[in-house]
TORMAR-431126 format. One line per field, with one value per residue (C-alpha): residue in one letter; residue number from 0; y, z negated, x. Coordinates in Angstrom, 3 decimals, always signed. Layout:
N
aa = (a / ...)
i = (NUM / ...)
y = (Y / ...)
z = (Z / ...)
x = (X / ...)
//
This chain:
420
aa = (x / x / x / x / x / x / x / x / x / x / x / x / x / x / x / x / x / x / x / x / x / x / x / x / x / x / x / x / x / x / x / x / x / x / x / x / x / x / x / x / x / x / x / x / x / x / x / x / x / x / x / x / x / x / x / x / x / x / x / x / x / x / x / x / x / x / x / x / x / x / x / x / x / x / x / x / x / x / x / x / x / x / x / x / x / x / x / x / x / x / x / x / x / x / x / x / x / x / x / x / x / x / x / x / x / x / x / x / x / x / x / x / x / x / x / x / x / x / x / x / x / x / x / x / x / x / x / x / x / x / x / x / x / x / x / x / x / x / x / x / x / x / x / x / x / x / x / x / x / x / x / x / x / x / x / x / x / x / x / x / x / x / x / x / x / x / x / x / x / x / x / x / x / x / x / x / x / x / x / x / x / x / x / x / x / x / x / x / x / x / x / x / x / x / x / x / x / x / x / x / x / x / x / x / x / x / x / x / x / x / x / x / x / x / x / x / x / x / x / x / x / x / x / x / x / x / x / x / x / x / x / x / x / x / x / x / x / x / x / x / x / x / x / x / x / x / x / x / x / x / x / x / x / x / x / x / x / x / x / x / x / x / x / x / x / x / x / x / x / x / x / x / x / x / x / x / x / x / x / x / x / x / x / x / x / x / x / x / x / x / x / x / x / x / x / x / x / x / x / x / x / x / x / x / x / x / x / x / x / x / x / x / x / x / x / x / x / x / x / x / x / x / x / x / x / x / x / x / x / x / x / x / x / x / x / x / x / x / x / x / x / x / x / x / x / x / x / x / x / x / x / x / x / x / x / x / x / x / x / x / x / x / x / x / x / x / x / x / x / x / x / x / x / x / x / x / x / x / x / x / x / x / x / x / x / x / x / x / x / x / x / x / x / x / x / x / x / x / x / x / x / x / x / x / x / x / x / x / x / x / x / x / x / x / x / x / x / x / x / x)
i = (0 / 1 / 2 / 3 / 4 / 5 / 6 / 7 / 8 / 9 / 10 / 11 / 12 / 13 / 14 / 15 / 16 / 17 / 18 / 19 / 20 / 21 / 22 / 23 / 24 / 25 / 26 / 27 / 28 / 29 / 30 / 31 / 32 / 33 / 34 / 35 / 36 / 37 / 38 / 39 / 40 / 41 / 42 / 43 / 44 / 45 / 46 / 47 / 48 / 49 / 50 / 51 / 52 / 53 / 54 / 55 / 56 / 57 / 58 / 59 / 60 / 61 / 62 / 63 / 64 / 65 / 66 / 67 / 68 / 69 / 70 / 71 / 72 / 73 / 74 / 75 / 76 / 77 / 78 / 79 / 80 / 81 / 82 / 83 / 84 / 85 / 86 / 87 / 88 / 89 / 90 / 91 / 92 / 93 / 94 / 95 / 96 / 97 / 98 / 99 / 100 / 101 / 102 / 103 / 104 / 105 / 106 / 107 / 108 / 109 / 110 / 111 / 112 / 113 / 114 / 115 / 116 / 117 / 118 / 119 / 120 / 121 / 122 / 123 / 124 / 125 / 126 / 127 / 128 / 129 / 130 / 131 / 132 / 133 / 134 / 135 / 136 / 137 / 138 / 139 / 140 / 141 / 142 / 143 / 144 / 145 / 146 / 147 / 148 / 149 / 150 / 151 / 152 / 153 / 154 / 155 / 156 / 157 / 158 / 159 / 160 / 161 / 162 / 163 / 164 / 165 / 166 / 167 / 168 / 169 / 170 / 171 / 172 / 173 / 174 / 175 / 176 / 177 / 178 / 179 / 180 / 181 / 182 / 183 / 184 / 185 / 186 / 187 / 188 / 189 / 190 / 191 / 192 / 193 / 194 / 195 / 196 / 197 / 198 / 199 / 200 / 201 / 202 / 203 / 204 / 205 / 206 / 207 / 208 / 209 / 210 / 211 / 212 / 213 / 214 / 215 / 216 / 217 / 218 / 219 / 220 / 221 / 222 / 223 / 224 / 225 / 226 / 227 / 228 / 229 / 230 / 231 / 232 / 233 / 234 / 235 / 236 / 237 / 238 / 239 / 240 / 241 / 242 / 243 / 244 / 245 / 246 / 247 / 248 / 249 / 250 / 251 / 252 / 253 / 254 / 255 / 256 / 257 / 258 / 259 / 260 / 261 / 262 / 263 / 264 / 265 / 266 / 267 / 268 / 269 / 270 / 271 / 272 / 273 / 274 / 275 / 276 / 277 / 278 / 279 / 280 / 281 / 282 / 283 / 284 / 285 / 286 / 287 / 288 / 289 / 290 / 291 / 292 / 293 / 294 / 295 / 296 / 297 / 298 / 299 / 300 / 301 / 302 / 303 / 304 / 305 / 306 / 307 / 308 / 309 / 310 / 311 / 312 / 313 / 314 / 315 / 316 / 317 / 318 / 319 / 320 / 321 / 322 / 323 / 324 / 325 / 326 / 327 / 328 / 329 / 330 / 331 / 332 / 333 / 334 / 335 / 336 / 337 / 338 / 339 / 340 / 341 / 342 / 343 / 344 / 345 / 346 / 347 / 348 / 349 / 350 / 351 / 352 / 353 / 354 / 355 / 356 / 357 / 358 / 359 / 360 / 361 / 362 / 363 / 364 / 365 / 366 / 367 / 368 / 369 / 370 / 371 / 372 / 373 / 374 / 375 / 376 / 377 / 378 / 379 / 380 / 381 / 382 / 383 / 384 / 385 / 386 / 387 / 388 / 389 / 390 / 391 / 392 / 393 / 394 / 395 / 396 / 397 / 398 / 399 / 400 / 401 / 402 / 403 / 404 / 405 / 406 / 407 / 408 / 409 / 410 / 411 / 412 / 413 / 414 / 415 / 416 / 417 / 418 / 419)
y = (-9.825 / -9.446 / -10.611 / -12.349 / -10.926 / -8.801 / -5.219 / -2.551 / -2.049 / +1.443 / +0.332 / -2.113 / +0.705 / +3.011 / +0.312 / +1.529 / -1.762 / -4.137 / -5.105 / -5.746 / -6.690 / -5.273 / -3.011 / -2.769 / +0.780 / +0.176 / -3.145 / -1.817 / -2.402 / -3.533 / -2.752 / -4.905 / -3.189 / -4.975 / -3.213 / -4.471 / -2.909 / -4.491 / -4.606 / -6.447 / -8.752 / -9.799 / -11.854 / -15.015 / -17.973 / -15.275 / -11.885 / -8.543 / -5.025 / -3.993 / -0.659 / -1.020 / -0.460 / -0.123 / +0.208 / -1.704 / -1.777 / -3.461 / -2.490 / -5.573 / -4.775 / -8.174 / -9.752 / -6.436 / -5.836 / -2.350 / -1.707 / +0.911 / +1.053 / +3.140 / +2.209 / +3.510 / +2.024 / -0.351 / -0.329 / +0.272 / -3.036 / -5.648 / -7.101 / -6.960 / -9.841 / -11.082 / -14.602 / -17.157 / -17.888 / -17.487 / -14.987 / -17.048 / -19.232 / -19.348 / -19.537 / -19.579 / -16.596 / -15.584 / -12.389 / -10.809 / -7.022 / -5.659 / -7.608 / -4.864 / -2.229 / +0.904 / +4.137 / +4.796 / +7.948 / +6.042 / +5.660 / +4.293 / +2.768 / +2.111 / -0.272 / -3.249 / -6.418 / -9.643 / -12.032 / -15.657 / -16.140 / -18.598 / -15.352 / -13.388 / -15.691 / -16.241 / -12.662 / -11.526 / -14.700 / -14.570 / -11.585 / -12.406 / -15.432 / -13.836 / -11.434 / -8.618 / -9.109 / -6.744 / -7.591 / -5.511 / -6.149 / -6.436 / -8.992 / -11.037 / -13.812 / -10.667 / -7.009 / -6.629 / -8.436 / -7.780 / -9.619 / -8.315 / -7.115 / -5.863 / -2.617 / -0.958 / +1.586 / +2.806 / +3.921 / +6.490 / +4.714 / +7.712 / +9.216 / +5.745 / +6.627 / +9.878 / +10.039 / +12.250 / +15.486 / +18.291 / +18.982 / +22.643 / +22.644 / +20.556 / +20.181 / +18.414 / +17.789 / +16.681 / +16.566 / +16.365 / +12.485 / +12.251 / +11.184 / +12.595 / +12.701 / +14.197 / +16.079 / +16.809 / +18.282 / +19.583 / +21.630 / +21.391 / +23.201 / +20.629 / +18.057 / +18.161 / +15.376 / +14.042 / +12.037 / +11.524 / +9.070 / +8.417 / +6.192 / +3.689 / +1.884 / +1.854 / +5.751 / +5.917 / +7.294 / +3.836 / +2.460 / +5.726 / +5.607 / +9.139 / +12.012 / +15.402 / +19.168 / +21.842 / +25.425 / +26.783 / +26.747 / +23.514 / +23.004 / +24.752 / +22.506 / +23.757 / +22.797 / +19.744 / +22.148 / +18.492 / +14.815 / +13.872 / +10.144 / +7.698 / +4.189 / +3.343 / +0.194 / +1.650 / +1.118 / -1.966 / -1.958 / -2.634 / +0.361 / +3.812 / +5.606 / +6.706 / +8.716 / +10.045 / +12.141 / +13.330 / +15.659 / +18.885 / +21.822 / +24.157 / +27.098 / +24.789 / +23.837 / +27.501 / +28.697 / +25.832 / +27.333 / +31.220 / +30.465 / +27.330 / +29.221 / +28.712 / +25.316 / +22.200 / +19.112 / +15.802 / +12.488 / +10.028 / +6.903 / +4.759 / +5.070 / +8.729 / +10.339 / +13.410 / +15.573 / +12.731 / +14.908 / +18.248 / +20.861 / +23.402 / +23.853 / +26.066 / +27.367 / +27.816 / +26.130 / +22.397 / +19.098 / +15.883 / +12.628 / +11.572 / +8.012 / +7.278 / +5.398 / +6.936 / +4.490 / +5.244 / +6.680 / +5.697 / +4.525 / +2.979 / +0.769 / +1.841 / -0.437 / -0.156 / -2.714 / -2.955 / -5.547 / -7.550 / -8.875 / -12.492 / -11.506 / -10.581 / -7.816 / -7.822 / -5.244 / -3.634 / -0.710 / +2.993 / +4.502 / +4.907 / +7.378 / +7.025 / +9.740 / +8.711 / +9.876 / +13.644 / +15.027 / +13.068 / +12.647 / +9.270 / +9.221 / +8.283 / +10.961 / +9.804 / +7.417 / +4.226 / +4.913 / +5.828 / +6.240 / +6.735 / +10.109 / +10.797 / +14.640 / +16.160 / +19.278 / +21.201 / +21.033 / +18.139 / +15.017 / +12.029 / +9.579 / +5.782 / +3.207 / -0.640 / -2.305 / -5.661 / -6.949 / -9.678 / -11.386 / -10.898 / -13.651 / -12.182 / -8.820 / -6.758 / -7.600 / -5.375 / -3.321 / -1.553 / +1.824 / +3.552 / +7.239 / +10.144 / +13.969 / +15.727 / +18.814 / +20.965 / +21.070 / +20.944 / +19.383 / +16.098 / +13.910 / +15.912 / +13.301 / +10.082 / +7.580 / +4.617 / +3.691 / +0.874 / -1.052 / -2.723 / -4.593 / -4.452 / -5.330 / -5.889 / -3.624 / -6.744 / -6.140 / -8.039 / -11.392 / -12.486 / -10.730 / -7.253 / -4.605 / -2.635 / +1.077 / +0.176 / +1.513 / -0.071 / +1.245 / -1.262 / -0.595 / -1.241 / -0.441 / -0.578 / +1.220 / +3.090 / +3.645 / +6.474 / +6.107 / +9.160)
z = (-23.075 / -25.704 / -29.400 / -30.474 / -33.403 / -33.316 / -32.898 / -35.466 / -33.731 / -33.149 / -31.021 / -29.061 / -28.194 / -26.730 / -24.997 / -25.609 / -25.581 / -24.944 / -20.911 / -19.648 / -16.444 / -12.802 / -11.745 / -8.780 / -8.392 / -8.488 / -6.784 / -3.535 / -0.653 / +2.298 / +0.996 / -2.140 / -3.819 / -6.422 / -8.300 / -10.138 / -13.159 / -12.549 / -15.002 / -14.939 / -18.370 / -15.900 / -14.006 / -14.395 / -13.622 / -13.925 / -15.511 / -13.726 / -14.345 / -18.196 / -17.078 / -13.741 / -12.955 / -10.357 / -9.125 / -6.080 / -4.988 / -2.254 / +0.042 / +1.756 / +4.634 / +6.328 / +7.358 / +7.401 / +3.465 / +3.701 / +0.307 / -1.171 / -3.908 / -5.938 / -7.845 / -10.139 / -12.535 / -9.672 / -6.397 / -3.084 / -2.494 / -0.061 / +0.150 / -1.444 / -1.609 / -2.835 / -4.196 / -5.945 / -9.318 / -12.731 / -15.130 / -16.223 / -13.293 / -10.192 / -7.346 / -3.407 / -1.175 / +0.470 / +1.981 / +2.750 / +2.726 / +3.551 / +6.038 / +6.774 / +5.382 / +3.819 / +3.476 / +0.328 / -1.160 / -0.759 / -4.119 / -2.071 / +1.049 / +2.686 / +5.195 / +6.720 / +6.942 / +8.639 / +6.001 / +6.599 / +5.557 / +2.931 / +1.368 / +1.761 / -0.030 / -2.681 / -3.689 / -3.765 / -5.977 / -8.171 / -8.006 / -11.348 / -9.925 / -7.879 / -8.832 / -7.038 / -7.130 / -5.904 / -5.485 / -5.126 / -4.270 / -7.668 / -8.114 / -5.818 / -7.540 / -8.538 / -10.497 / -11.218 / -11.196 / -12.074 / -11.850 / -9.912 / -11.032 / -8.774 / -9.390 / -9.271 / -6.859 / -3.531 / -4.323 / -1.970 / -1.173 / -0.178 / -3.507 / -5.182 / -2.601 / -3.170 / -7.927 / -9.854 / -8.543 / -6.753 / -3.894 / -3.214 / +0.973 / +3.409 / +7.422 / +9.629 / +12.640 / +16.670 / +19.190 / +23.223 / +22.603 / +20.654 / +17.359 / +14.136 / +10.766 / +7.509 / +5.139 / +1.537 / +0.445 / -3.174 / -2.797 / -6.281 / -7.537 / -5.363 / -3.361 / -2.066 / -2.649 / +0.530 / +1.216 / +4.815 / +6.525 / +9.626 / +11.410 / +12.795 / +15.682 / +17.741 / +17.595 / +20.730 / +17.605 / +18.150 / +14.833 / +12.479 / +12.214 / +10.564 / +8.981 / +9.116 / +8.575 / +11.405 / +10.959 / +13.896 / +15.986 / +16.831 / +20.569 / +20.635 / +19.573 / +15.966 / +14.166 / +11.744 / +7.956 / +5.773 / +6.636 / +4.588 / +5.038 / +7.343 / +8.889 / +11.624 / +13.097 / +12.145 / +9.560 / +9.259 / +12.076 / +9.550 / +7.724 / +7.899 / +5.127 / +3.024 / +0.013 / -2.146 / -3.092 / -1.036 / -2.250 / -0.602 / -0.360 / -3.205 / -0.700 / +1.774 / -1.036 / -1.606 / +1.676 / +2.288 / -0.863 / +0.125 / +3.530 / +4.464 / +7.896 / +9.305 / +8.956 / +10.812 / +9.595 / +12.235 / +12.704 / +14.707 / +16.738 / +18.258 / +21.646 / +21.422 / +19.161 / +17.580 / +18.388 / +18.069 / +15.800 / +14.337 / +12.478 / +10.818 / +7.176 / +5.202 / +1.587 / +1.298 / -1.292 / -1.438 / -3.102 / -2.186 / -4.022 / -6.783 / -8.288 / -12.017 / -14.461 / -18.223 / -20.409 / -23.997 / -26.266 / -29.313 / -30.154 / -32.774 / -32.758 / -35.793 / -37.536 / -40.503 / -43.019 / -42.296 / -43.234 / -40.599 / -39.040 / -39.344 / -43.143 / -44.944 / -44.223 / -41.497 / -39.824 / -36.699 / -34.125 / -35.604 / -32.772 / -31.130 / -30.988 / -28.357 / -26.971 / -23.405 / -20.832 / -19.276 / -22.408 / -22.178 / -26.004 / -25.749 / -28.528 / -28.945 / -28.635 / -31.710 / -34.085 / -34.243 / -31.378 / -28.537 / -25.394 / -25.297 / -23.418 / -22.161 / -22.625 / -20.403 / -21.657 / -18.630 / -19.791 / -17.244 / -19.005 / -18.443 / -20.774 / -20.074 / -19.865 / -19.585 / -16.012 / -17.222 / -19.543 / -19.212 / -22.279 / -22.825 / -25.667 / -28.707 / -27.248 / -27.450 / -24.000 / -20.378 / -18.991 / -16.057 / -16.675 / -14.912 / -15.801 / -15.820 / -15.554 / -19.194 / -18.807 / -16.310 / -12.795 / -11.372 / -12.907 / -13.461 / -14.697 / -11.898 / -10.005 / -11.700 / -11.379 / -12.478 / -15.626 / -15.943 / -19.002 / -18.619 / -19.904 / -23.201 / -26.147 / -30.159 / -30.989 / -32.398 / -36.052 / -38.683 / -39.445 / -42.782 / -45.533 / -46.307 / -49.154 / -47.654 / -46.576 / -45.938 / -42.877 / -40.952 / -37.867 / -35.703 / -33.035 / -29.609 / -26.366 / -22.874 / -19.119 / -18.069 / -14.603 / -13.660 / -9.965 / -8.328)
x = (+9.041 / +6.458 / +7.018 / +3.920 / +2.004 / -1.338 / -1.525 / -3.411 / -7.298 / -6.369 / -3.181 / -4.998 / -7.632 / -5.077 / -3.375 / +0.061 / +1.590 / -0.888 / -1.173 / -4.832 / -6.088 / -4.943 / -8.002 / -8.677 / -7.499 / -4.020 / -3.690 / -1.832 / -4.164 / -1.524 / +1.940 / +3.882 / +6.167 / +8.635 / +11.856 / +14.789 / +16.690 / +20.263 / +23.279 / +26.311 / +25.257 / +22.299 / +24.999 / +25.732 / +28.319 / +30.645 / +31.398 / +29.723 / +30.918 / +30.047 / +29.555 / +27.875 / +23.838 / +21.560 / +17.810 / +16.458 / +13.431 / +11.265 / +8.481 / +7.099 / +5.169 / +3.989 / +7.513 / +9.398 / +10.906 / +12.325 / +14.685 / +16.349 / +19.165 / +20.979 / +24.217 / +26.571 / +29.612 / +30.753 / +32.896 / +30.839 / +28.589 / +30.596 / +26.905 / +23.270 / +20.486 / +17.624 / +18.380 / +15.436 / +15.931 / +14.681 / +16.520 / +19.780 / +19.772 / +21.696 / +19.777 / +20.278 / +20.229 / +16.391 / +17.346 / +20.363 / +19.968 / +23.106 / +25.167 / +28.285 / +30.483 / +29.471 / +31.240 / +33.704 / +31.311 / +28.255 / +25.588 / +22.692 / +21.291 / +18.104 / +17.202 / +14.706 / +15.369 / +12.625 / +11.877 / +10.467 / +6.716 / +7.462 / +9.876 / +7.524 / +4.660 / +7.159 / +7.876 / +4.696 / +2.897 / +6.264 / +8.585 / +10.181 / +11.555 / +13.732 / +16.503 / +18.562 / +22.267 / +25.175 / +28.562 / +31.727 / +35.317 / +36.220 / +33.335 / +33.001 / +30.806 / +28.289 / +28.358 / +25.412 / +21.910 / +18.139 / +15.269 / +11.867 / +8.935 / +5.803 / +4.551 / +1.185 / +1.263 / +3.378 / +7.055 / +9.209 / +11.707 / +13.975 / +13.077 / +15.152 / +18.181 / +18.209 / +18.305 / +17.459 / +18.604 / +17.062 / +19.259 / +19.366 / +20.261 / +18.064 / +18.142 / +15.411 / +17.799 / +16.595 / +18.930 / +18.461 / +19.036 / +15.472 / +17.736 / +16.117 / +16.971 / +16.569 / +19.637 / +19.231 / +22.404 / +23.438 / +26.859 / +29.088 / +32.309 / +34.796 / +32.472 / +28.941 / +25.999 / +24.485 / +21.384 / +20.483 / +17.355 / +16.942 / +14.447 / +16.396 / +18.052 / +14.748 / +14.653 / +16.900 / +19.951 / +21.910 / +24.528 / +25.703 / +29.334 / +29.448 / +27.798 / +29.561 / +28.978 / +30.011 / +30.632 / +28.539 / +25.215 / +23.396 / +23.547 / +27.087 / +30.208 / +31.534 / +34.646 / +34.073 / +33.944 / +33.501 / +33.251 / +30.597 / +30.886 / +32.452 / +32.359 / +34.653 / +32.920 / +29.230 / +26.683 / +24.827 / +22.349 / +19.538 / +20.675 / +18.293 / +19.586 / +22.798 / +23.480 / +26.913 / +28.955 / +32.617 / +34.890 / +35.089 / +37.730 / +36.220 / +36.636 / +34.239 / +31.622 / +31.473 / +30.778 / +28.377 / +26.387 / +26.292 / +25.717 / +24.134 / +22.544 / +26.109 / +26.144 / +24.862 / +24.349 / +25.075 / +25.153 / +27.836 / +26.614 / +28.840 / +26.329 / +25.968 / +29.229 / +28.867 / +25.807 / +23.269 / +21.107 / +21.886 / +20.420 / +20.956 / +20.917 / +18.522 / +19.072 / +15.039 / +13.277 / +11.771 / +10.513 / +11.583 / +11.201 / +13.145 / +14.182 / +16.644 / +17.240 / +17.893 / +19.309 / +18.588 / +21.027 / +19.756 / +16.565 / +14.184 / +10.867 / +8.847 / +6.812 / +4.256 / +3.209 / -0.946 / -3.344 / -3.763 / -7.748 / -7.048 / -5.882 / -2.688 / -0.016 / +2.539 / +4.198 / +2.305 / +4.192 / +3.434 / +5.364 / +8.880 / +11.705 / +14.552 / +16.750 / +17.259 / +20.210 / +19.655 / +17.814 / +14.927 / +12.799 / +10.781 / +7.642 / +4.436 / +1.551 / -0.432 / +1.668 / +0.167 / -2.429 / +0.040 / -0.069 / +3.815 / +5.031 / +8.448 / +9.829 / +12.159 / +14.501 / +12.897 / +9.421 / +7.931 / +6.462 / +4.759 / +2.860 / +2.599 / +0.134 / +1.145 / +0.269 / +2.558 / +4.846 / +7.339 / +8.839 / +12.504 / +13.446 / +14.402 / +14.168 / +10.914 / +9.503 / +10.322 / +7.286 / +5.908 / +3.781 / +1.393 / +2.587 / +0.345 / +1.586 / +1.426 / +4.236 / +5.097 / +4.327 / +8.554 / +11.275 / +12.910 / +9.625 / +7.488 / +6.922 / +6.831 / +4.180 / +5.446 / +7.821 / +9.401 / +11.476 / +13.925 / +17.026 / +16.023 / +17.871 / +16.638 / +13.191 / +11.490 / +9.078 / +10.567 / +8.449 / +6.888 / +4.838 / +5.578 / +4.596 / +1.566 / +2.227 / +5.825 / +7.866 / +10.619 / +13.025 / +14.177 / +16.967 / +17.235 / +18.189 / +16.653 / +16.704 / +14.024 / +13.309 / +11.124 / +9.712 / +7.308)
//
């Protein structure tokens, strides 16, 4: 995604835009992972949803690829998979990652699936050669679609499920049938945010048909206070993880909130029904990983007119200024020397240095970022380590001669993807 013309010395110093080698130190020793930006425009053969976007990402682990996504903008995915192709190609299906129905609140899933060893080759020597495609009822040919790109360093995966919120109520929940899993809950005014792992089908838990809260004790039967999500024939089997938002009586999300010690959080299995693992909820503080996307708003590429080594003028990147989604101010440091930093309105930041780039035609090109903390220790950018670009549109320096000492703002647009 790169547009071809040489960079000021100073620029290529800080390596603000310029990709160099893969040391050593952030090759990942065992584990590959790869992530997708998707949008609806990515489709093709047919229209996807205009509006629709989400992140997947991939941990491949020998023949085990264990994924997570996170939608928004389109229906509840009818089906998610990894299909080989270039970017504007069609190409057949290599894994199929979700294979059954999902509930009506859902915004994410996690799960494993077995790949083939020639899959497996494949996506790790070329991840951008495959893409990430999710379909809804509404489009059935495809919503929206992304192509792969690897990344430098591990990913938590439940951090993509879960977004970019800090939930406020969690539960670690055991019951007598050895099921576990894990609740991160954020009550509202009128609904409550869930996200809940759990290990999976060979932890003894069986297929999740349900996820509910209960006004009462753990180990003592209480009334049902909110169904939090619900699947009437059971989760995929491949499935380990599920995250969304239900609507709640207000009185309910209000209790839930002042209370949470009366609560229990639970799971229902089609082998075990209700009481395969609760727990009760606790209002005390906590971290937990976080995964989003923050389109930008509007944003410039700004370019100088500098004398270039190889002789003449021509215009060369002085810096960047984007307002992104949530607040967050996107700049460089130093103008004309970088490194790039991102800004949330909380006071956490990051700043970026380029693992890869990937040309995007006429479109300055996509990256991938190592990010290092610069801001505050909590907060929305807390726990980033990896930025990626994505889906970017215009941002290219004009060609030809220009006056020396001039200044130009280019426009464009583009996802970033912030990963901890």
């Amino acid at each position: 995604m790169s547009e071809r013309r040489i960079l000021v010395p100073a620029l290529l110093a800080a390596g603000a835009l310029l990709a160099g080698p893969v040391s050593p130190a952030h090759a990942p020793a065992d584990d590959v992972y790869l992530a997708a930006g998707l949008r609806g425009a990515g489709e093709v053969g047919a229209p996807g949803d205009a509006d629709g976007a989400s992140t997947v990402v991939l941990r491949i682990s020998g023949n085990q690829v264990t994924f997570a996504a996170r939608w928004n903008g389109i229906g509840v995915p009818t089906a998610g998979r990894v299909h080989a192709g270039a970017k504007g190609t069609e190409g057949d299906v290599r894994l199929d990652l979700l294979p059954g129905s999902l509930p009506g609140s859902a915004l994410g899933v996690t799960g494993t699936v077995t790949a083939a060893a020639d899959v497996v080759s494949a996506l790790v020597e070329n991840p951008g050669g495959f893409y990430a495609n999710l379909y809804d009822a509404a489009h059935p040919k495809g919503a929206v679609r992304g192509q792969f790109h690897r990344l430098s360093r591990p990913v938590d995966l439940n951090g993509v499920l879960h977004g970019g919120d800090q939930a406020t109520l969690s539960a670690q929940t055991g019951g007598e049938s050895g099921g576990r899993a894990t609740w991160w809950l954020r009550p509202g005014s009128s609904s409550i945010a869930y996200t809940v792992t759990w290990p999976g089908t060979g932890s003894g838990l069986g297929r999740v048909t349900a996820g509910h809260l209960h006004k009462g004790t753990p180990g003592r039967h209480g009334a049902v206070a909110a169904e939090l999500f619900t699947v009437p024939r059971g989760l995929p089997a491949n499935v380990t993880g599920v995250t969304g938002e239900t609507p709640v009586a207000p009185k309910v999300a209000k209790s839930v909130a002042a209370g949470p010690g009366a609560y229990y959080a639970d799971l229902r299995t089609a082998e075990l029904g209700d009481g395969a693992a609760p727990g009760r909820l606790s209002g005390a503080a906590f971290t937990h990983p976080r995964g989003f996307t923050a389109e930008v708003l509007r944003g410039s590429q700004i370019y100088a007119c500098t004398q270039l080594p190889a002789g003449g003028y021509g215009f060369t990147q002085l810096g960047v200024t984007a307002q992104l989604r949530r607040g967050i101010d996107h700049s460089f440091v130093t103008p004309a020397s970088g490194p790039p930093q991102w800004v949330a309105p909380d006071g956490s930041a990051v700043r970026g240095a380029v693992f890869s780039r990937t040309p995007n035609g006429a479109h300055i090109p996509e990256l991938v970022l190592d990010a290092t903390q610069a801001g505050a220790g909590t907060g929305l950018l807390a726990q980033a380590t990896q930025i990626l670009r994505l889906n970017t549109t215009g941002g290219v320096a004009p060609a030809g001669a220009c006056e020396p000492g001039a200044e130009v703002s280019v426009p464009y647009g583009a996802d970033y993807v912030f990963l901890g």
